[in-house]
SEKOL-503884 format. One record per residue: x, y negated, z of N, C-alpha, C in turn; residue in one letter. Coordinates in steps of 0.05 Angstrom, whole numbers, plus 32768, in hexadecimal, padded with zeros to 4 digits. Atoms other than C-alpha are relative to their C-alpha. Last residue first. Layout:
BEGIN
XYZXYZXYZa
...
//
This chain:
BEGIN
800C801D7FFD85137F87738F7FFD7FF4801Fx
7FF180258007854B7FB173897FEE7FEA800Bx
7FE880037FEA85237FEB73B6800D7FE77FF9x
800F800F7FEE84F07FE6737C800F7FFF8014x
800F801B8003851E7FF273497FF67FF38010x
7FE280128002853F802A73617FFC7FEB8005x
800080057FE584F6804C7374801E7FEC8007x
800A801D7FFD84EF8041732980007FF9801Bx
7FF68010800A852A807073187FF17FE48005x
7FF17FFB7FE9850D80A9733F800D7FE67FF6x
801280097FE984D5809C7315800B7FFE8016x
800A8017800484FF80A572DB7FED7FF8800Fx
7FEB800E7FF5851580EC72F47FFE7FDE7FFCx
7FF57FFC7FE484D2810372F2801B7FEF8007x
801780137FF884C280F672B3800A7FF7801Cx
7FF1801680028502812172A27FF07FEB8007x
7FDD80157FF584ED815272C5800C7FE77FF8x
7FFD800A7FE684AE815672AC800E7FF9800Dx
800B80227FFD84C5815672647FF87FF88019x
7FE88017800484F4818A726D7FF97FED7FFEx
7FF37FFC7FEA84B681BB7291801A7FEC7FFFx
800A80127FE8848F81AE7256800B7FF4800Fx
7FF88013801284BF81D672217FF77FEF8019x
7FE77FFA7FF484AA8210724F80107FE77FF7x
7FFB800E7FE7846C8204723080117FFA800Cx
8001801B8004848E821571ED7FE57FF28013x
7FED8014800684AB825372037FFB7FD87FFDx
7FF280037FE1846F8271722780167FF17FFCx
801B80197FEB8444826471E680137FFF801Ax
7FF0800E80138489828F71BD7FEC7FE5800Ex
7FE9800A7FFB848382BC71ED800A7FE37FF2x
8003800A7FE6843F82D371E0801A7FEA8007x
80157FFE7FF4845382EA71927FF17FEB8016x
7FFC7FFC7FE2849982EC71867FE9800D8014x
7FFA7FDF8004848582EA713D8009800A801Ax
80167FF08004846F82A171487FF8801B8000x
7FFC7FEA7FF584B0828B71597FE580138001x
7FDE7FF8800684BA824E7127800780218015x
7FFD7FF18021846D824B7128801A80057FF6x
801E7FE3800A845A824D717580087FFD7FE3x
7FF37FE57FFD84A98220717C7FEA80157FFEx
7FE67FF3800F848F81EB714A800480158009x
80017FE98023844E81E671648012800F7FF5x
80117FEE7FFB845D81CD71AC7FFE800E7FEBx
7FE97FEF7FF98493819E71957FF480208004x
7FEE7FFD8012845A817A7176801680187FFBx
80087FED800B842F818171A9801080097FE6x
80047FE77FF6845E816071D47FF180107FEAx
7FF37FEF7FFB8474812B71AA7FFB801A800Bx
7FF67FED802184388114718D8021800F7FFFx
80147FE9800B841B810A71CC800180087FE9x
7FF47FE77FF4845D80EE71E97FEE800C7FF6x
7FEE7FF2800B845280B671B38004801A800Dx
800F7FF5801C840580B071D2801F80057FEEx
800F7FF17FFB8420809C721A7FF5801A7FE4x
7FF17FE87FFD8454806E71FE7FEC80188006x
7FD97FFE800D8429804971DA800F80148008x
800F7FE7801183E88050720E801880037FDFx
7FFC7FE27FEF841A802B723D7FEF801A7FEFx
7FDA7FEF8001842F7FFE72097FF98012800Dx
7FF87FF9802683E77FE871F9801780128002x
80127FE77FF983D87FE9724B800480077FE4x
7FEF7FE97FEA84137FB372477FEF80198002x
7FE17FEF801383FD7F8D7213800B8014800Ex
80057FF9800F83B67F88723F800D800D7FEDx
800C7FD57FFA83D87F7B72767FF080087FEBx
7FF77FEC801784007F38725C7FF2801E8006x
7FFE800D801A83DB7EFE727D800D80187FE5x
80198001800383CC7F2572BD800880007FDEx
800C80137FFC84167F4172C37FE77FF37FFAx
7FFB800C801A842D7F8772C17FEF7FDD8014x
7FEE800F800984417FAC73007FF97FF47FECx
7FEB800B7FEE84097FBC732A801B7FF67FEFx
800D801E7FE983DA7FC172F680127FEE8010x
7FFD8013801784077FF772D07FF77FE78007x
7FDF800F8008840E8018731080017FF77FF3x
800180197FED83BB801D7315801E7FFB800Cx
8001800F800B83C7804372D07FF67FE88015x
7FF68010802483F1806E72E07FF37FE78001x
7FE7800A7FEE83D6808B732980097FF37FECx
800880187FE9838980927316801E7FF18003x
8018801B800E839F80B472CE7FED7FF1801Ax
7FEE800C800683D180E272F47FF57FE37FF0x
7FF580157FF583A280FA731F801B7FEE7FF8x
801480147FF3836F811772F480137FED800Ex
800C800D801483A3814372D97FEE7FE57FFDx
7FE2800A800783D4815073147FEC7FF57FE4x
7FF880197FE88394816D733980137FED7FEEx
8019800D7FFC837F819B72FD80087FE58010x
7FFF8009801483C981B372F37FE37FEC7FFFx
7FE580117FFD83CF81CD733680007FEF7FF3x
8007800B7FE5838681F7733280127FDC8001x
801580087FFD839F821172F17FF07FDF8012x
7FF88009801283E0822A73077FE77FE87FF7x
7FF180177FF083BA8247733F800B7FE57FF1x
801C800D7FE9838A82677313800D7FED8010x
800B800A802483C7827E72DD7FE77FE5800Fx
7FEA8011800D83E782A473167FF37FE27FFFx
7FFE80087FDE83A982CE732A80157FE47FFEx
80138015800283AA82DA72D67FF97FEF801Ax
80187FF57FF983E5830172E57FED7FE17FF5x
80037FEB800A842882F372C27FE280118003x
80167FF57FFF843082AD72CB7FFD80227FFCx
7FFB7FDC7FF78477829B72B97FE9800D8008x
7FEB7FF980198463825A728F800980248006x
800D8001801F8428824772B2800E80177FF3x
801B7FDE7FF2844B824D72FE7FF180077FE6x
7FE97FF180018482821572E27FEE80248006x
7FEB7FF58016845181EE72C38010801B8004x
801A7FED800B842881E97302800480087FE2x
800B7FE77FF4846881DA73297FE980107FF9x
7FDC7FF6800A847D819E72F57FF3801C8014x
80007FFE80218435817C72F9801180187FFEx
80147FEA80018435817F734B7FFF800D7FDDx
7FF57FE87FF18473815D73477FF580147FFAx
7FF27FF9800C845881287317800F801F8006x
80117FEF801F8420811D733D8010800F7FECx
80107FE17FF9844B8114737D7FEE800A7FEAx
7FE97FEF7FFE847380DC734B7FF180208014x
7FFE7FFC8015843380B5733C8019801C800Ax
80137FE98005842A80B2737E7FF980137FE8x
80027FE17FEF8469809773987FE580157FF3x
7FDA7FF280128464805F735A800380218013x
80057FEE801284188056736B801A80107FFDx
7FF58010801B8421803E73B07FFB80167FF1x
7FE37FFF8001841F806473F580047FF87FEBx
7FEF7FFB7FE183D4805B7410802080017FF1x
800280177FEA83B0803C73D8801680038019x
7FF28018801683D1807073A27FFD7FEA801Bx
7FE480087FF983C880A173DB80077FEF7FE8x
7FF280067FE68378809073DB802280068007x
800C801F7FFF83708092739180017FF4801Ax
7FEC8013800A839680D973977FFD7FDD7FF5x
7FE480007FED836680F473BC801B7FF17FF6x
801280047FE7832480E27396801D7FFF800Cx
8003801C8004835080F673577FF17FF18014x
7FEF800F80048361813A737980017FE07FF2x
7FF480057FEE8321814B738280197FEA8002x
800880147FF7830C8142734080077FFD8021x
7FF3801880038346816273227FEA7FEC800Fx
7FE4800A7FFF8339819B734580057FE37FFAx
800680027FE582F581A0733780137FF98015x
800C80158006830A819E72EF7FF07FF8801Cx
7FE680148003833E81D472FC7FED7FE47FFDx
7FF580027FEB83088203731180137FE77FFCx
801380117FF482D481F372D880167FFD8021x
8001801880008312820072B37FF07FF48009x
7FDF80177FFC8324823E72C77FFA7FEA7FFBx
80007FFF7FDE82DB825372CA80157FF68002x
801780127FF282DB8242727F7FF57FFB801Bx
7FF2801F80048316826872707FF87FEC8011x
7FE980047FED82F882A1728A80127FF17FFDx
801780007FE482B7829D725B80167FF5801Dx
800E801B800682EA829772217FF27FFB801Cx
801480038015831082D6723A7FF07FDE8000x
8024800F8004834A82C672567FF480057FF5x
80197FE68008838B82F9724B7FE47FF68000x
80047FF87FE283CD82C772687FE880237FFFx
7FE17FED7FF883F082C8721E7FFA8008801Dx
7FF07FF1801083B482C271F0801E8004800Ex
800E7FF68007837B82A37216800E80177FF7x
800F7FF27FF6839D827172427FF380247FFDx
7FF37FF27FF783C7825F720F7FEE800A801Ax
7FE77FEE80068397824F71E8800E8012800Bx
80147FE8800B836B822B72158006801B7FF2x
80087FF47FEA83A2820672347FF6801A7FFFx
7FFA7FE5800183BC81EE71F47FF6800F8015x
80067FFF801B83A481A271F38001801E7FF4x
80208004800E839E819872347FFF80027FEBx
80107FEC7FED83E781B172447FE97FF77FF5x
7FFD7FE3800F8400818472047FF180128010x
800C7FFD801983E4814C72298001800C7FF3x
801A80017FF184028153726E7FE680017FDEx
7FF67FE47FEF8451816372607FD4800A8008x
7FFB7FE5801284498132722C7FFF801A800Fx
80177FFF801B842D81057257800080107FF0x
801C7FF07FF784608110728E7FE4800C7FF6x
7FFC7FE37FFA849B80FD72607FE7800F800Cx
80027FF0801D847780C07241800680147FFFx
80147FF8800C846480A972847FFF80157FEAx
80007FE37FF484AA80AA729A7FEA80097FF7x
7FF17FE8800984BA807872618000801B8014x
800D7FF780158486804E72728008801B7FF9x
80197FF07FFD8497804B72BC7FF2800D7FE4x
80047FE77FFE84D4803772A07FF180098003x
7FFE7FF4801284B68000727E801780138001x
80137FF6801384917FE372A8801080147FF5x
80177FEC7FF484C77FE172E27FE880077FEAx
7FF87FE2800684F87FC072AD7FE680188010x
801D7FF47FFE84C37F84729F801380218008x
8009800D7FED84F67F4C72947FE8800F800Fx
7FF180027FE885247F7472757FF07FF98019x
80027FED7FE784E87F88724C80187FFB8016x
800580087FE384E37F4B722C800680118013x
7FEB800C800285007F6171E67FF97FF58017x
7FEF7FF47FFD84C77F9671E8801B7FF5800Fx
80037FF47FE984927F6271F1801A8019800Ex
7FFB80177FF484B57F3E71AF7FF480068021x
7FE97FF67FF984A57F7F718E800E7FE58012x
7FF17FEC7FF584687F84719F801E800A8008x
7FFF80057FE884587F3A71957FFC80148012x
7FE580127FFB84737F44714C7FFE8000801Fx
7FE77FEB7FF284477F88714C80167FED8004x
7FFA7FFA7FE384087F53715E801980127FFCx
7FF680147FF9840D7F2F711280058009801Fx
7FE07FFA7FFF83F47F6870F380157FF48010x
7FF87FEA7FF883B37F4F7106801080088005x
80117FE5801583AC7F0C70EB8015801A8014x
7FF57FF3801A83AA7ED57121800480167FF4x
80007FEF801683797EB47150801D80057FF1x
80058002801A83887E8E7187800580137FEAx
7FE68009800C83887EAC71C57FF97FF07FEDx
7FED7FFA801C83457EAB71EC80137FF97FF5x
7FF0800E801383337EA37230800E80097FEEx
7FE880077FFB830C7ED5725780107FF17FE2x
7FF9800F801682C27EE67268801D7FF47FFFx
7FFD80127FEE82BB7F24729E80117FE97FE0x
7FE080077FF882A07F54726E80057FE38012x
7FF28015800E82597F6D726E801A7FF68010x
7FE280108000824C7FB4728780007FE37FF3x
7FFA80067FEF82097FD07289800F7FED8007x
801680067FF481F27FE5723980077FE6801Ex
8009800B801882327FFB721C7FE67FEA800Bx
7FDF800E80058252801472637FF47FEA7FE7x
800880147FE082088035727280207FEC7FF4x
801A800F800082038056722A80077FEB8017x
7FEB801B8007824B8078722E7FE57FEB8001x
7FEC800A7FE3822780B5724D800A7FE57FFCx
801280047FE881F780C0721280077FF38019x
800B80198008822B80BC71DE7FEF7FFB8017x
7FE980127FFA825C80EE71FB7FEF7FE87FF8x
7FFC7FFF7FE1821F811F720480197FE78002x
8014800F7FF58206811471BB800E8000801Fx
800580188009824E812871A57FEC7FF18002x
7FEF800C7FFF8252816071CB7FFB7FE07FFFx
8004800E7FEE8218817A71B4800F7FF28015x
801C80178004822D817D716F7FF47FF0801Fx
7FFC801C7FFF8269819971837FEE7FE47FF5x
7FFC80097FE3825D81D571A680087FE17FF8x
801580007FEE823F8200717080037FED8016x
800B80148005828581F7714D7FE07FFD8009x
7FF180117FF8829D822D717F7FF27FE57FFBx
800E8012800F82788266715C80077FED8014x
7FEE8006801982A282A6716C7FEA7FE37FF3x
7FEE7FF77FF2826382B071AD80147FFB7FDDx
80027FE680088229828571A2801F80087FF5x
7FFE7FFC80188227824671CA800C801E7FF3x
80077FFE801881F5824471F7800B80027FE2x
80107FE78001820F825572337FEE80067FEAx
7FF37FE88007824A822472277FF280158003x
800A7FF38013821A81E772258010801D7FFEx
80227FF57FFF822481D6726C7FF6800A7FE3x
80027FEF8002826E81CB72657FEF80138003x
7FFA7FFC8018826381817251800080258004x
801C8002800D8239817972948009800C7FE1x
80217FEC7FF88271819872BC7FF47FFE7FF1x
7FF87FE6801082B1816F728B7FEE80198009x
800B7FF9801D8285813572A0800380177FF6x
80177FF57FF48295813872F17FEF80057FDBx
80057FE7800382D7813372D17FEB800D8008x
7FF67FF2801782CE80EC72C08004801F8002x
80218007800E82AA80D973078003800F7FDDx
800A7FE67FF982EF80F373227FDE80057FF8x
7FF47FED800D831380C172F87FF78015800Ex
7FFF7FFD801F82EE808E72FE7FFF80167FF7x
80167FFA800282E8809273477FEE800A7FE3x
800B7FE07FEE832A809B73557FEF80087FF1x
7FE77FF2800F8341805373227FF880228000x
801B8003801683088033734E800B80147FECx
80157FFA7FF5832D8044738B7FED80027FEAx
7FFA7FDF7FFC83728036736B7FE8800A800Ax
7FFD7FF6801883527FF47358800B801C8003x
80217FEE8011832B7FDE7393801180107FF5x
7FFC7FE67FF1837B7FC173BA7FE080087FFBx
7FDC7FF78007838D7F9873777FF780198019x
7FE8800A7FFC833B7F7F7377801880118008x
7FFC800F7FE583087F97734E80217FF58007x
80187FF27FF182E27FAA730880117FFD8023x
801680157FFA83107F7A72DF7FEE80098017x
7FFA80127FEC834C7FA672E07FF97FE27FFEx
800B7FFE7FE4831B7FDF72C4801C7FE88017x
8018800A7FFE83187FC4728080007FFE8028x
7FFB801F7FF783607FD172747FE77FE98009x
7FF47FF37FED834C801D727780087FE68007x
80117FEF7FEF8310801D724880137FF9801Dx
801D80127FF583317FF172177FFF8001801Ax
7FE780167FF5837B801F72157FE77FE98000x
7FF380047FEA833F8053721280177FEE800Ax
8016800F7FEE8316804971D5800B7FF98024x
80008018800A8358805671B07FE57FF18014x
7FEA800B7FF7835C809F71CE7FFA7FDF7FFCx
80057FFA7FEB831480AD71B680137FEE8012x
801280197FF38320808871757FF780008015x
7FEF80218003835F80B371657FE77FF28008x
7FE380077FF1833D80F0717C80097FEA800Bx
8008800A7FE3830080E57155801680018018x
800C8019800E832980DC710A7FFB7FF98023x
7FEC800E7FFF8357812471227FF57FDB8004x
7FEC80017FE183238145713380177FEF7FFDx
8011800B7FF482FA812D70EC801480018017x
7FFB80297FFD8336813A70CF7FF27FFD8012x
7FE180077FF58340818A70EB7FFE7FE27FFBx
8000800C7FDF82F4818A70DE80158001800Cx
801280137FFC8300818270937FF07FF88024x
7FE5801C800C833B81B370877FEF7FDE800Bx
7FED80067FDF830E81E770B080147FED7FF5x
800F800B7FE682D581DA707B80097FFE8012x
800680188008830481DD70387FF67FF1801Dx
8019800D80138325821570497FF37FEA7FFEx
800B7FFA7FE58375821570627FE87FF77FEBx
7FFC7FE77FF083A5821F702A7FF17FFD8010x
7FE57FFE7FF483B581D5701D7FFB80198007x
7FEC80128004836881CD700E802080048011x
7FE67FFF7FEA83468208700780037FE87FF0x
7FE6800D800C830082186FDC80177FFC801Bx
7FF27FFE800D82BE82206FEE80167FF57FF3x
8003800C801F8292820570258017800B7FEBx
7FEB7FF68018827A8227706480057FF17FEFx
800C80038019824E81FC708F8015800F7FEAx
80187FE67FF4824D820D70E77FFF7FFE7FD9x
7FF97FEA7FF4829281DF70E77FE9801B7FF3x
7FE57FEE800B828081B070B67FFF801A800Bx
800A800380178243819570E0800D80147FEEx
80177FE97FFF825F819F71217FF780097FE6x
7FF37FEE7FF5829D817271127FE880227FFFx
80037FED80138266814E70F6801680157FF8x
80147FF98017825281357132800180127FE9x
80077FDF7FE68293813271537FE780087FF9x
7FE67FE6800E82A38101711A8005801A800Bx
80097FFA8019826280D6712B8017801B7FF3x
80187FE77FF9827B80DD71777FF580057FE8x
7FF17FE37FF882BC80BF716D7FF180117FFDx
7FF27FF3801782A28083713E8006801E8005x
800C7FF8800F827C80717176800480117FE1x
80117FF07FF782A5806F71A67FEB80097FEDx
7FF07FE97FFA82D5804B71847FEE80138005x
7FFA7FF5801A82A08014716F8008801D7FFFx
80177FF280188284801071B6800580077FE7x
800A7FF07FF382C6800A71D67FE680107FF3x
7FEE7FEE800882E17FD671A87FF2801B800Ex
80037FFA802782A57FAA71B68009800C7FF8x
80187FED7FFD82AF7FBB720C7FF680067FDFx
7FF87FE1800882F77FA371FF7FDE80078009x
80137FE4800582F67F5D71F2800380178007x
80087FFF7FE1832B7F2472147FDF800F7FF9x
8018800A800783347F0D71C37FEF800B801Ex
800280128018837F7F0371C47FDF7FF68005x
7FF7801A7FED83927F30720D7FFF7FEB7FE3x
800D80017FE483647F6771F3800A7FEA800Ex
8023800D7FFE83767F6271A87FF87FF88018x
7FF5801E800B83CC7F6671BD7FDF7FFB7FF9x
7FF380127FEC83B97FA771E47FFA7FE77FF5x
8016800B7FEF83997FC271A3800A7FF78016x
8018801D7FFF83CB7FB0717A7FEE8001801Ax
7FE7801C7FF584047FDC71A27FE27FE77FFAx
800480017FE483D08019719D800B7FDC8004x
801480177FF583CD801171557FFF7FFA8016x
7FF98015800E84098045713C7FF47FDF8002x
7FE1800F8001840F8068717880057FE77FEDx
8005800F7FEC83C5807E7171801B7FE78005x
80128022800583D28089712B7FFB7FF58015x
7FFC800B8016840380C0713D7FF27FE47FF6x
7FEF800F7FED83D880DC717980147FE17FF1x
8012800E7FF783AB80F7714A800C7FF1800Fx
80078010801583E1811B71217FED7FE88007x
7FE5801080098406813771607FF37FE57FEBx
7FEF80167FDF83C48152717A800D7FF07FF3x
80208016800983AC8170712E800C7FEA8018x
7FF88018801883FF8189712A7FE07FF38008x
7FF280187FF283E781A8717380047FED7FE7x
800D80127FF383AC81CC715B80147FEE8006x
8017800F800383C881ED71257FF07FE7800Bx
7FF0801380148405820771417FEC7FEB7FEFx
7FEE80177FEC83E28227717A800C7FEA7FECx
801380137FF883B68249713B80017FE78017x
80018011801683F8825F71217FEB7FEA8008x
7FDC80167FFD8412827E71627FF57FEC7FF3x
800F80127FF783BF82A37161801D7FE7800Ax
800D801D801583DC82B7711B7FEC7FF1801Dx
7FE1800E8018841D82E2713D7FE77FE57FFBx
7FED80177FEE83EF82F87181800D7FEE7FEDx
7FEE7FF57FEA83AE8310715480227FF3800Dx
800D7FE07FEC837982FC7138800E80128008x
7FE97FEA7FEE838482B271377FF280197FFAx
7FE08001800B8371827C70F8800680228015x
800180058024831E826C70F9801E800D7FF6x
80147FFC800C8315827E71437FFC80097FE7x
7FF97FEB7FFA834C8267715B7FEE80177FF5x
7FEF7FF8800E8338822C71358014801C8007x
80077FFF801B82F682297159801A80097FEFx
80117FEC7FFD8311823871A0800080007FE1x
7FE67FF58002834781F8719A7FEE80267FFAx
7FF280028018831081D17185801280128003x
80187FFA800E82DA81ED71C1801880017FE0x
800B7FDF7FFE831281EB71FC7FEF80077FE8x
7FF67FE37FEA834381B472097FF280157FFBx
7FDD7FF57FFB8337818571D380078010800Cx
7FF98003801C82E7818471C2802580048004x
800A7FF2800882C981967205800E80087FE3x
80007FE27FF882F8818072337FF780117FE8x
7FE57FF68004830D8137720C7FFF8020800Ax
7FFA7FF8802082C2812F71F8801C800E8007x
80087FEA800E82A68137723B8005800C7FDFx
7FFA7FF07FF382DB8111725E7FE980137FF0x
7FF07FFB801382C380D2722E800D801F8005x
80067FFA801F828480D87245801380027FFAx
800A7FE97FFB828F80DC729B7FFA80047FDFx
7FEA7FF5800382C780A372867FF080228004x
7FEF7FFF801C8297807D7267801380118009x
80167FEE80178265808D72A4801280017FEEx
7FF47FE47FFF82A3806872D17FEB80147FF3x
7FEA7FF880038292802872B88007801D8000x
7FFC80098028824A802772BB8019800E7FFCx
800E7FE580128254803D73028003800A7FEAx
7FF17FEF7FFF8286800273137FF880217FF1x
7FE880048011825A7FD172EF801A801E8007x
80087FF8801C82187FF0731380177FFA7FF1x
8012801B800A82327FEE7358800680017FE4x
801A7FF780078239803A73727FF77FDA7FFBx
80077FE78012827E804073817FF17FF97FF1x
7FEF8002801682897FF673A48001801A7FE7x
80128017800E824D800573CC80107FF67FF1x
80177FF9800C826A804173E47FEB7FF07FE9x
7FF97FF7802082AC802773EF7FE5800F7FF3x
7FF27FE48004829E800274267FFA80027FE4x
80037FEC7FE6826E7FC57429800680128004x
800D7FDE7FFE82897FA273EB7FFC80098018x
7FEE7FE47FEF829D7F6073EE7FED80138003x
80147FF07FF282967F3B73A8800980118017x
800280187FED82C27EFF73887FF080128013x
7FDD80157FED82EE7F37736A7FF27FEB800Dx
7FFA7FF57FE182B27F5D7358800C7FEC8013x
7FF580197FEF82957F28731C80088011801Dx
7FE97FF57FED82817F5A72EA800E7FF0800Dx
7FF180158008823E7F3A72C5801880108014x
7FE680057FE182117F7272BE80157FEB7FFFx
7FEA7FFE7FFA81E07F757282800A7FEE8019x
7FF380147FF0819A7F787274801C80088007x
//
């Protein structure tokens, strides 16, 4: 039986009973599934495995940094290249729970055999790398892209689930419900057997399916008038013809453009953490994994907290204290010298993680218009997903153009970070302009 999502005519008796009613639940479960793929499989198990398969010491664990980010960069890449449609489907055919299930499903079959591969020798090299780590670099790359992609859905879904002053509340809850996953996901780590990484992605991939069940199942969409049909390709004209609007939209689309600095400053970090963690701070695996059960405690806090100052002082201010916080846990990263450091750093970075994905994307709300928010959550996962092929990008280059440096050469291209925050930053200072004009 399915849920019909009708909040907005509903009053909630506090926020309790707005938490805990089955559409919002539902909802936020997909984010407790998808949170177990993005910890387990991007931040810590994939980047493990190829360290694994490539590093054994500081010069080739450079290379193995270099590895993971081109896979980042490359996944990101097609995101960029579809993102725009999908927007333009969501405000055409007013679907996204159908897109959601496909994606999702696609992600977890390829996280599947992510596992598969991984644990299966096979002979021979392609391009120099062997046949079986050449084959779960696609796969990662294939679930990635459909992970990410399930999300410009997932995220334009939720400004159906309440009203303009719910949605930073629901936005919180999401997002601290989502890291309550990266716990359950990091429940298999006592089982998996020690230089054997791909051990972790079989179950994985049942654990991201299992969770998404209630959203698939629970949720039905609030029913919405359709465009008229036309062929596919046909949405980058009314991308770029969205572009040629932007006068009329400047507040979107700086905010975009700070996004795209912060994002990069926020997506590459999750994507290397582990790594660098491991090979320039001293982590052992085990001590990673406390770091990140800490930082994921962190972020859920802080998304709880920062869902109440979005309500209380607007997104645009809040977005911008996230940003702050971002830029200060970079800056403690990069010079770190003790692992004591590294924990704070950590800590800093947790909060700023979780809470940049409540504060974003209930500013996107606030400024786009009903009729066009869908194109508009397209563009925001657009720019969002070019900085993710910038950052890691940039990320690689200097671990394999200084590779011989060793450590330094991971402290360099964080350090890279620290110019994109800023500049994020300063384009937020740019939208407080804006809003004063108005």
């Amino acid at each position: 039986m399915e849920l019909q999502v009708k909040p907005k005519s509903k009053k909630w008796k506090g926020n309790f009973g707005l938490y805990f009613s089955l559409p919002i639940l539902s909802w936020a479960f997909y984010d407790f599934a998808n949170t177990i793929f993005s910890s387990n499989i991007n931040t810590i198990f994939f980047p493990f495995f190829l360290q694994e398969q490539i590093g054994e010491n500081a010069v080739l664990d450079q290379i193995a940094s270099t590895f993971i980010s081109y896979a980042n960069a490359i996944a990101s890449l097609f995101l960029v290249l579809f993102s725009p449609l999908f927007g333009v489907m969501i405000d055409r055919t007013g679907k996204m729970k159908k897109y959601i299930m496909i994606f999702t499903l696609i992600s977890v079959i390829c996280t599947f055999l992510m596992g598969v591969f991984g644990g299966t020798p096979l002979d021979g090299k392609i391009l120099g790398i062997p046949v079986s780590l050449a084959i779960v670099i696609l796969l990662f790359v294939i679930a990635k892209f459909f992970y990410h992609s399930s999300l410009v859905f997932y995220d334009t879904m939720m400004s159906d689930l309440g009203t303009k002053q719910q949605l930073p509340l629901i936005s919180g809850f999401g997002v601290a419900v989502g890291y309550l996953g990266t716990l359950v996901g990091l429940s298999i780590y006592p089982f998996i057997s020690k230089g054997s990484s791909h051990e972790a992605f079989i179950p994985t991939a049942i654990l991201f399916l299992v969770f998404s069940l209630p959203l698939f199942f629970f949720l039905k969409e609030s029913p919405k008038q359709q465009k008229a049909k036309e062929p596919f390709l046909s949405g980058y004209k009314e991308i770029k013809s969205t572009f040629k609007e932007m006068r009329s939209y400047r507040s979107v689309f700086t905010f975009m453009i700070a996004y795209f600095f912060l994002n990069d400053a926020i997506a590459t970090t999750i994507g290397m953490m582990a790594v660098y963690a491991k090979t320039v701070v001293g982590f052992s695996s085990s001590g990673f994994i406390l770091l990140y059960l800490v930082s994921t405690v962190s972020s859920i806090a802080g998304s709880f907290l920062f869902g109440y100052i979005t309500q209380s002082k607007g997104p645009r201010l809040a977005v911008t204290y996230v940003g702050v916080l971002l830029l200060v846990a970079l800056f403690i990263a990069v010079f770190a010298q003790t692992a004591l450091w590294f924990w704070v750093a950590g800590s800093m970075f947790g909060i700023s993680l979780g809470s940049m994905w409540v504060t974003s994307r209930t500013y996107i709300i606030e400024l786009t218009p009903d009729e066009k928010r869908g194109q508009f959550f397209g563009l925001f996962a657009f720019s969002g997903k070019v900085s993710s092929i910038i950052g890691p990008l940039l990320y690689g280059t200097i671990t394999l153009i200084f590779h011989d440096l060793g450590t330094l050469a991971s402290r360099m291209a964080l350090g890279s970070l620290i110019i994109m925050a800023i500049i994020g930053l300063g384009f937020l200072l740019k939208l407080k302009g804006l809003e004063e004009v108005k």
